[in-house]
N, C-alpha and C positions, 0 to 999 in steps of 0.2 A: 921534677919533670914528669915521671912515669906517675905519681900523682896526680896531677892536674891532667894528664890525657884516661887515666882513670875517671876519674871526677866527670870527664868531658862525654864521656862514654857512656857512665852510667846516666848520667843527664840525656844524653839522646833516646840512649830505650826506654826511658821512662817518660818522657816527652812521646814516645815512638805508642809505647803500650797505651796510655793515656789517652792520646790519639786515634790509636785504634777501637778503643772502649767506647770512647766518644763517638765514631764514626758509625761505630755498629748501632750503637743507643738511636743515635738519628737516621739513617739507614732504616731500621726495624720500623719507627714511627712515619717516615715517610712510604714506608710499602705498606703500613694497617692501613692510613687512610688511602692510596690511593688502587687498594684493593677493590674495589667499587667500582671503580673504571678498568680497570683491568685484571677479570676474573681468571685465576687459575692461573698468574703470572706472581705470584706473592716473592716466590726464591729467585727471578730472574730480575725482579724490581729490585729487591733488597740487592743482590749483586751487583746491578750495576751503580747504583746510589753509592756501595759501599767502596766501590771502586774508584769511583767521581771523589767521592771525600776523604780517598788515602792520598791519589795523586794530586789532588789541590789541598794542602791543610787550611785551617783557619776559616781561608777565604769559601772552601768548600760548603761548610755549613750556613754558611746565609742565605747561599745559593742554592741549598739544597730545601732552604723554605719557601722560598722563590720559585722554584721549578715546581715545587709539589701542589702551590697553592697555584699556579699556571696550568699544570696538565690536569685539575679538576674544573677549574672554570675552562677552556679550550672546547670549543665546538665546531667539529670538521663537517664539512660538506659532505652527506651522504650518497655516493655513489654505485649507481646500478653497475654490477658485471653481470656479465655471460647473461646477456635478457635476449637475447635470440637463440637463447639451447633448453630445451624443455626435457626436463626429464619424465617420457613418459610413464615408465614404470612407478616413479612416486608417484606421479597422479591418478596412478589405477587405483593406487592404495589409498590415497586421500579421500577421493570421491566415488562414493559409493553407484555402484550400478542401478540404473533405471532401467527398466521392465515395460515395456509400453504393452495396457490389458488387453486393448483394443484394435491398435496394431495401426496404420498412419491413416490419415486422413480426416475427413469432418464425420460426426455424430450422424449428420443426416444422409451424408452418404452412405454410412455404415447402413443402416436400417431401412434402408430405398435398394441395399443388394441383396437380392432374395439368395444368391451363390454364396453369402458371410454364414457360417456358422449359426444355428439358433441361440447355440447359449449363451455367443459373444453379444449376440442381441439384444437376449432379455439382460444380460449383464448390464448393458448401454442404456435401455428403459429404466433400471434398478438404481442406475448413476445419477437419470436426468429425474429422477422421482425423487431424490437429496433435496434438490432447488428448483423447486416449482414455479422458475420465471415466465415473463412469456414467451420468449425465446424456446424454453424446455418443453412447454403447453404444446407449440404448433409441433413439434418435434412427435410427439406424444399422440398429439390428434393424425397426423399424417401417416401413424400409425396405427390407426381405425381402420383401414384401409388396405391392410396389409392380408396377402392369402392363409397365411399359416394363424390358424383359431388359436392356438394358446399364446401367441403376442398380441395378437387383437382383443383376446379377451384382458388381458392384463393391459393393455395400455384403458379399455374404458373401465376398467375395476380403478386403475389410479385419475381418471378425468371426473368418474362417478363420487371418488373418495372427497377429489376436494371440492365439489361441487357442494357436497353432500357437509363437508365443514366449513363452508362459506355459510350454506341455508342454518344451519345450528347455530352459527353466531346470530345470523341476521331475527332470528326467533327469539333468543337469548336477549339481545339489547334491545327487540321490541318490546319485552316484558319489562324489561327496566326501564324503557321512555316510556310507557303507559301511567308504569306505579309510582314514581319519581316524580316529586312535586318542586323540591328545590332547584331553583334555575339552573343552575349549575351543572347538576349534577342530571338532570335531563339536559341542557345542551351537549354533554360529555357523551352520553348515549346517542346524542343524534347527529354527532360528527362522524361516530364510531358505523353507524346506520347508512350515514349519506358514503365512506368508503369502500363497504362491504357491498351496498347496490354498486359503484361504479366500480369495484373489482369483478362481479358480474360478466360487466361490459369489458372492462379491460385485456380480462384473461378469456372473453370469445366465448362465454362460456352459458352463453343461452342461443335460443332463433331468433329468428326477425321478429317475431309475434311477441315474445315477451322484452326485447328490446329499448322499445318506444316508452313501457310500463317502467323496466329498470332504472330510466334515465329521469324518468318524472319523480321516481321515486329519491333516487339520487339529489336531485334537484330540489326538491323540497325541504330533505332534512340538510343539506349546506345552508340552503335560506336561513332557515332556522337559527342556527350554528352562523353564519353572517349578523342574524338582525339584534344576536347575545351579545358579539362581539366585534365591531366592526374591526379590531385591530389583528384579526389574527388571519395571515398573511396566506396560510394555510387553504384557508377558505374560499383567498383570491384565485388561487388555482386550482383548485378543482372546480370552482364553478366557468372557471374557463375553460377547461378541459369538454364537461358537460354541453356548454356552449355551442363548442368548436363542434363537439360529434352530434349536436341539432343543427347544425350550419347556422347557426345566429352568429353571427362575425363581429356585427358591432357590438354586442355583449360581451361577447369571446375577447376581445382588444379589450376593452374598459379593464374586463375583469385581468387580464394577464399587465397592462400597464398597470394599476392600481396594487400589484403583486410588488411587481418594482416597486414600487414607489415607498411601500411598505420595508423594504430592508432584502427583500427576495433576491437571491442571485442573480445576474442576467443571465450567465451561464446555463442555468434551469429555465429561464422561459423562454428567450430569443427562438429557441427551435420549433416553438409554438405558435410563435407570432410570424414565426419564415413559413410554416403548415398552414397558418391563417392566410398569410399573405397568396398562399402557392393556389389554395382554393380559389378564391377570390380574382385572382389571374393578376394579381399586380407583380409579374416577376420579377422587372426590373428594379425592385424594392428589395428582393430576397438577397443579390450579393453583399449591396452594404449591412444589408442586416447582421446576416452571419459575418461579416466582417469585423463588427464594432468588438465582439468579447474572441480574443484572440486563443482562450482556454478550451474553445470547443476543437480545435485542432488536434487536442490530445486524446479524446475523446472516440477510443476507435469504432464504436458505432455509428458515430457522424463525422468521421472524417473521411469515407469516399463521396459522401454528400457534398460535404464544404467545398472540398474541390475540383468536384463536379461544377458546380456554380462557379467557383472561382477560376476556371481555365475555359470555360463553355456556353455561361452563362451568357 
Protein backbone atom coordinates (compact mmCIF):
# COMPACT_ATOMS: atom_id res chain seq x y z
CA UNK A 1 0.00 0.00 0.00
CA UNK A 2 2.67 2.62 1.11
CA UNK A 3 4.23 1.61 -2.36
CA UNK A 4 1.65 2.32 -4.61
CA UNK A 5 0.99 5.87 -2.83
CA UNK A 6 4.61 6.21 -3.23
CA UNK A 7 4.50 5.39 -6.94
CA UNK A 8 1.50 7.72 -6.99
CA UNK A 9 3.45 10.50 -5.74
CA UNK A 10 6.33 10.33 -7.45
CA UNK A 11 4.03 10.09 -10.74
CA UNK A 12 2.32 13.44 -9.78
CA UNK A 13 5.60 15.59 -9.32
CA UNK A 14 7.03 14.39 -12.29
CA UNK A 15 3.84 14.91 -14.16
CA UNK A 16 3.93 18.28 -11.91
CA UNK A 17 7.73 19.10 -12.98
CA UNK A 18 7.20 18.13 -16.56
CA UNK A 19 4.39 20.32 -16.58
CA UNK A 20 6.02 22.99 -15.32
CA UNK A 21 8.99 22.77 -17.84
CA UNK A 22 6.52 22.50 -20.52
CA UNK A 23 4.57 25.55 -19.51
CA UNK A 24 7.66 27.67 -19.06
CA UNK A 25 9.07 26.48 -22.76
CA UNK A 26 5.63 27.83 -24.20
CA UNK A 27 5.19 30.64 -21.79
CA UNK A 28 8.88 32.12 -22.99
CA UNK A 29 7.80 31.44 -26.95
CA UNK A 30 4.64 33.11 -26.50
CA UNK A 31 6.10 36.38 -24.93
CA UNK A 32 9.25 36.48 -27.73
CA UNK A 33 6.81 36.73 -30.32
CA UNK A 34 4.27 38.68 -28.78
CA UNK A 35 7.09 41.13 -27.69
CA UNK A 36 6.31 43.38 -30.59
CA UNK A 37 3.10 44.42 -29.54
CA UNK A 38 3.73 44.73 -26.28
CA UNK A 39 7.09 46.60 -25.67
CA UNK A 40 8.91 46.39 -22.23
CA UNK A 41 6.16 44.01 -20.92
CA UNK A 42 8.32 40.71 -21.73
CA UNK A 43 8.36 39.30 -17.65
CA UNK A 44 4.74 40.40 -17.09
CA UNK A 45 3.55 38.45 -20.55
CA UNK A 46 5.68 35.47 -19.63
CA UNK A 47 3.86 35.51 -16.08
CA UNK A 48 0.77 35.67 -16.89
CA UNK A 49 1.00 32.90 -19.91
CA UNK A 50 2.78 30.84 -17.32
CA UNK A 51 0.21 31.11 -14.91
CA UNK A 52 -2.77 30.54 -17.34
CA UNK A 53 -0.83 27.26 -18.28
CA UNK A 54 -0.04 25.88 -14.69
CA UNK A 55 -3.85 26.45 -13.73
CA UNK A 56 -5.38 24.95 -16.90
CA UNK A 57 -2.81 21.78 -17.70
CA UNK A 58 -3.06 20.20 -21.03
CA UNK A 59 -5.86 22.23 -22.21
CA UNK A 60 -3.76 25.43 -21.45
CA UNK A 61 -1.27 24.95 -24.15
CA UNK A 62 -3.56 24.97 -27.23
CA UNK A 63 -5.00 27.89 -25.99
CA UNK A 64 -2.09 29.36 -25.27
CA UNK A 65 -1.41 29.30 -29.26
CA UNK A 66 -4.64 30.43 -29.71
CA UNK A 67 -4.52 33.57 -27.74
CA UNK A 68 -0.92 34.40 -29.03
CA UNK A 69 -1.75 34.07 -32.59
CA UNK A 70 -5.28 36.46 -31.63
CA UNK A 71 -3.58 39.20 -29.65
CA UNK A 72 -1.06 39.69 -32.75
CA UNK A 73 -3.71 39.78 -35.35
CA UNK A 74 -6.34 41.99 -32.89
CA UNK A 75 -6.77 45.70 -33.94
CA UNK A 76 -8.27 48.05 -31.45
CA UNK A 77 -9.80 51.24 -32.21
CA UNK A 78 -7.56 54.11 -31.65
CA UNK A 79 -8.78 56.36 -29.13
CA UNK A 80 -8.10 60.12 -28.45
CA UNK A 81 -7.66 61.03 -24.52
CA UNK A 82 -7.20 64.32 -22.86
CA UNK A 83 -7.50 66.27 -26.46
CA UNK A 84 -8.91 69.29 -24.71
CA UNK A 85 -5.60 69.79 -22.24
CA UNK A 86 -2.50 71.25 -24.11
CA UNK A 87 0.46 71.02 -22.51
CA UNK A 88 1.96 74.28 -23.06
CA UNK A 89 5.28 74.08 -21.89
CA UNK A 90 5.97 71.05 -24.33
CA UNK A 91 4.89 73.10 -26.97
CA UNK A 92 7.40 75.82 -26.27
CA UNK A 93 9.82 73.28 -26.52
CA UNK A 94 8.64 71.65 -29.66
CA UNK A 95 8.28 74.74 -31.72
CA UNK A 96 10.78 76.88 -32.13
CA UNK A 97 10.33 80.79 -31.69
CA UNK A 98 9.48 83.26 -34.53
CA UNK A 99 11.06 86.59 -34.53
CA UNK A 100 8.88 88.84 -36.61
CA UNK A 101 12.01 91.33 -38.61
CA UNK A 102 9.68 93.82 -39.49
CA UNK A 103 7.26 93.77 -36.88
CA UNK A 104 3.15 93.36 -38.16
CA UNK A 105 1.66 94.74 -40.82
CA UNK A 106 1.90 95.06 -44.91
CA UNK A 107 5.39 95.85 -46.59
CA UNK A 108 3.77 98.83 -48.02
CA UNK A 109 2.63 100.23 -45.06
CA UNK A 110 5.92 99.80 -43.53
CA UNK A 111 7.74 101.92 -46.20
CA UNK A 112 4.84 104.71 -46.63
CA UNK A 113 5.78 105.34 -42.43
CA UNK A 114 8.34 107.91 -42.66
CA UNK A 115 8.00 107.36 -38.17
CA UNK A 116 9.42 103.25 -38.99
CA UNK A 117 12.98 102.96 -38.48
CA UNK A 118 15.32 103.54 -41.52
CA UNK A 119 17.12 100.44 -41.33
CA UNK A 120 13.87 98.20 -40.87
CA UNK A 121 13.29 99.89 -44.19
CA UNK A 122 16.08 99.31 -46.24
CA UNK A 123 16.00 95.89 -44.58
CA UNK A 124 12.20 95.54 -46.37
CA UNK A 125 13.69 96.96 -49.90
CA UNK A 126 16.72 94.32 -49.34
CA UNK A 127 13.75 91.51 -48.76
CA UNK A 128 11.50 92.84 -51.80
CA UNK A 129 14.86 92.97 -53.99
CA UNK A 130 15.04 88.63 -53.51
CA UNK A 131 11.78 88.55 -55.90
CA UNK A 132 11.49 90.94 -58.25
CA UNK A 133 7.58 90.49 -59.08
CA UNK A 134 5.37 93.00 -59.98
CA UNK A 135 3.90 93.27 -56.90
CA UNK A 136 7.65 94.09 -55.26
CA UNK A 137 8.37 96.53 -58.47
CA UNK A 138 5.28 98.97 -57.55
CA UNK A 139 6.42 98.55 -53.83
CA UNK A 140 9.84 99.62 -54.97
CA UNK A 141 8.88 102.51 -57.43
CA UNK A 142 6.50 103.97 -54.59
CA UNK A 143 9.56 104.29 -53.08
CA UNK A 144 11.06 106.87 -55.55
CA UNK A 145 9.34 109.00 -53.98
CA UNK A 146 10.27 108.66 -50.58
CA UNK A 147 11.94 111.96 -48.56
CA UNK A 148 14.98 110.23 -47.16
CA UNK A 149 17.87 110.20 -50.22
CA UNK A 150 19.57 106.86 -49.30
CA UNK A 151 16.21 104.76 -49.66
CA UNK A 152 15.38 106.70 -52.69
CA UNK A 153 18.58 106.18 -54.16
CA UNK A 154 18.70 102.53 -53.50
CA UNK A 155 15.22 101.79 -54.39
CA UNK A 156 16.33 103.28 -58.23
CA UNK A 157 19.86 101.68 -58.07
CA UNK A 158 17.62 98.34 -57.80
CA UNK A 159 14.69 99.49 -60.62
CA UNK A 160 17.89 100.84 -62.65
CA UNK A 161 19.74 97.21 -61.93
CA UNK A 162 16.91 95.32 -63.44
CA UNK A 163 16.02 97.53 -66.18
CA UNK A 164 19.47 97.51 -66.98
CA UNK A 165 19.48 93.22 -67.06
CA UNK A 166 16.37 93.18 -69.07
CA UNK A 167 18.31 95.59 -71.86
CA UNK A 168 21.45 93.00 -71.75
CA UNK A 169 19.45 90.17 -72.35
CA UNK A 170 17.27 91.89 -74.94
CA UNK A 171 21.03 92.91 -76.86
CA UNK A 172 22.31 89.51 -76.25
CA UNK A 173 19.41 87.62 -78.13
CA UNK A 174 19.31 90.22 -80.75
CA UNK A 175 22.73 89.12 -81.68
CA UNK A 176 21.81 85.76 -81.79
CA UNK A 177 18.35 86.27 -83.96
CA UNK A 178 20.66 88.29 -86.45
CA UNK A 179 23.45 85.55 -86.62
CA UNK A 180 21.23 82.31 -86.46
CA UNK A 181 20.21 81.00 -89.62
CA UNK A 182 18.59 77.73 -88.56
CA UNK A 183 14.91 78.06 -87.95
CA UNK A 184 14.86 76.97 -84.95
CA UNK A 185 17.20 78.13 -83.40
CA UNK A 186 16.17 81.83 -84.48
CA UNK A 187 12.61 81.28 -83.63
CA UNK A 188 14.12 80.16 -79.98
CA UNK A 189 15.71 83.75 -79.94
CA UNK A 190 12.74 85.38 -80.83
CA UNK A 191 10.35 83.99 -78.42
CA UNK A 192 12.96 84.71 -75.98
CA UNK A 193 13.00 88.69 -77.62
CA UNK A 194 9.05 88.93 -77.97
CA UNK A 195 9.12 88.13 -73.56
CA UNK A 196 11.89 90.43 -72.61
CA UNK A 197 10.08 93.44 -74.71
CA UNK A 198 6.69 92.55 -72.94
CA UNK A 199 8.44 92.27 -69.56
CA UNK A 200 9.34 95.82 -70.35
CA UNK A 201 5.61 96.54 -70.29
CA UNK A 202 4.82 94.22 -67.77
CA UNK A 203 7.09 95.21 -64.85
CA UNK A 204 6.09 99.27 -65.79
CA UNK A 205 9.24 99.67 -66.58
CA UNK A 206 9.43 102.36 -69.47
CA UNK A 207 7.10 105.89 -70.39
CA UNK A 208 4.53 106.36 -72.58
CA UNK A 209 7.01 107.27 -75.43
CA UNK A 210 8.80 104.04 -75.52
CA UNK A 211 5.65 102.14 -74.73
CA UNK A 212 3.83 101.88 -78.07
CA UNK A 213 7.64 100.96 -79.65
CA UNK A 214 7.92 97.93 -76.86
CA UNK A 215 4.62 96.53 -77.75
CA UNK A 216 5.27 96.52 -81.54
CA UNK A 217 8.35 95.19 -80.88
CA UNK A 218 6.86 92.61 -78.65
CA UNK A 219 4.36 91.84 -81.21
CA UNK A 220 6.44 91.14 -83.94
CA UNK A 221 8.91 88.69 -82.59
CA UNK A 222 5.68 86.36 -81.15
CA UNK A 223 4.37 86.61 -84.86
CA UNK A 224 7.37 85.35 -85.67
CA UNK A 225 7.48 82.63 -82.97
CA UNK A 226 3.43 81.88 -84.13
CA UNK A 227 4.03 81.60 -88.00
CA UNK A 228 7.25 78.66 -86.92
CA UNK A 229 4.86 77.06 -84.94
CA UNK A 230 1.31 77.38 -84.81
CA UNK A 231 1.04 74.87 -82.03
CA UNK A 232 2.78 76.31 -79.35
CA UNK A 233 0.00 77.55 -77.01
CA UNK A 234 2.51 79.75 -75.34
CA UNK A 235 2.34 82.23 -78.16
CA UNK A 236 -1.42 82.19 -77.96
CA UNK A 237 -1.21 84.19 -74.92
CA UNK A 238 1.03 86.55 -75.07
CA UNK A 239 -0.14 87.59 -78.22
CA UNK A 240 -3.33 88.12 -76.26
CA UNK A 241 -1.97 89.78 -73.65
CA UNK A 242 -0.19 92.24 -76.27
CA UNK A 243 -3.66 92.55 -77.84
CA UNK A 244 -5.55 93.21 -74.95
CA UNK A 245 -2.88 96.26 -73.70
CA UNK A 246 -3.45 97.71 -77.77
CA UNK A 247 -7.31 97.49 -76.94
CA UNK A 248 -7.65 95.25 -80.17
CA UNK A 249 -10.36 92.95 -78.31
CA UNK A 250 -11.20 91.00 -81.21
CA UNK A 251 -7.76 89.76 -81.56
CA UNK A 252 -7.17 89.64 -78.00
CA UNK A 253 -10.43 86.81 -77.85
CA UNK A 254 -9.28 84.82 -80.79
CA UNK A 255 -5.90 84.72 -79.67
CA UNK A 256 -6.76 83.77 -75.68
CA UNK A 257 -9.72 81.25 -77.01
CA UNK A 258 -7.41 79.61 -79.49
CA UNK A 259 -5.02 79.15 -76.09
CA UNK A 260 -7.75 76.99 -74.75
CA UNK A 261 -8.45 75.28 -77.29
CA UNK A 262 -4.64 74.41 -77.51
CA UNK A 263 -4.57 72.46 -74.12
CA UNK A 264 -4.13 76.04 -72.04
CA UNK A 265 -5.59 76.07 -68.54
CA UNK A 266 -8.74 78.04 -68.26
CA UNK A 267 -7.80 78.81 -65.02
CA UNK A 268 -4.85 81.01 -66.77
CA UNK A 269 -6.90 82.71 -69.21
CA UNK A 270 -10.68 83.22 -68.00
CA UNK A 271 -9.19 86.22 -66.06
CA UNK A 272 -8.25 87.75 -69.42
CA UNK A 273 -11.09 87.33 -71.21
CA UNK A 274 -13.34 88.75 -67.83
CA UNK A 275 -10.43 91.99 -68.35
CA UNK A 276 -11.44 91.69 -72.15
CA UNK A 277 -14.92 91.49 -71.50
CA UNK A 278 -14.68 94.38 -68.44
CA UNK A 279 -13.03 96.87 -71.18
CA UNK A 280 -15.37 96.24 -73.79
CA UNK A 281 -18.51 96.98 -71.19
CA UNK A 282 -20.06 93.52 -71.69
CA UNK A 283 -20.42 93.00 -67.76
CA UNK A 284 -22.96 90.94 -67.57
CA UNK A 285 -20.82 88.23 -69.25
CA UNK A 286 -17.98 88.55 -66.48
CA UNK A 287 -19.99 86.67 -63.63
CA UNK A 288 -20.62 83.49 -65.60
CA UNK A 289 -17.33 83.81 -66.79
CA UNK A 290 -15.48 83.73 -63.72
CA UNK A 291 -17.93 81.35 -62.57
CA UNK A 292 -17.33 78.47 -65.20
CA UNK A 293 -13.40 77.46 -63.52
CA UNK A 294 -14.24 77.20 -59.93
CA UNK A 295 -10.21 76.89 -59.08
CA UNK A 296 -9.86 80.73 -59.41
CA UNK A 297 -11.48 80.94 -55.86
CA UNK A 298 -8.32 79.79 -54.39
CA UNK A 299 -6.51 82.04 -55.91
CA UNK A 300 -5.99 84.88 -53.39
CA UNK A 301 -5.18 87.62 -55.76
CA UNK A 302 -8.46 87.07 -57.56
CA UNK A 303 -10.48 86.03 -54.91
CA UNK A 304 -11.89 89.53 -53.63
CA UNK A 305 -12.52 90.15 -57.33
CA UNK A 306 -14.60 86.90 -57.87
CA UNK A 307 -16.62 87.90 -55.34
CA UNK A 308 -17.00 91.06 -55.87
CA UNK A 309 -18.91 90.08 -59.05
CA UNK A 310 -20.42 87.29 -57.51
CA UNK A 311 -22.43 89.09 -54.61
CA UNK A 312 -22.67 92.60 -56.53
CA UNK A 313 -22.46 92.01 -59.90
Amino acid sequence: MMMTETATLSSLALFYMAHMLLSALISIGASFFLRKRYQDKFFSVFILVLFFNITVPLIGYFFTFWMTYYLLQVRYEKTLKNTKVLNMQELDHEFPTVKRMFGEGSMKELMSNEDAPKHKRMKALSAIAEDMNKKNIALIKHSLADKDDEIRLFSFSLMDKMEQNINTKIHQASIRFEKEEEPDEKAKAAKELAYLYWDMIYFDLSDDTLRSFLLNESLKYARMVFDHDMTDSSMNVLLGKIFLAQKDYDEASTQFVMAIESGMRSEYIIPYLAELYFERGNYRSIRSMLNLVQGLGINSTLYPVIEQWKHHA
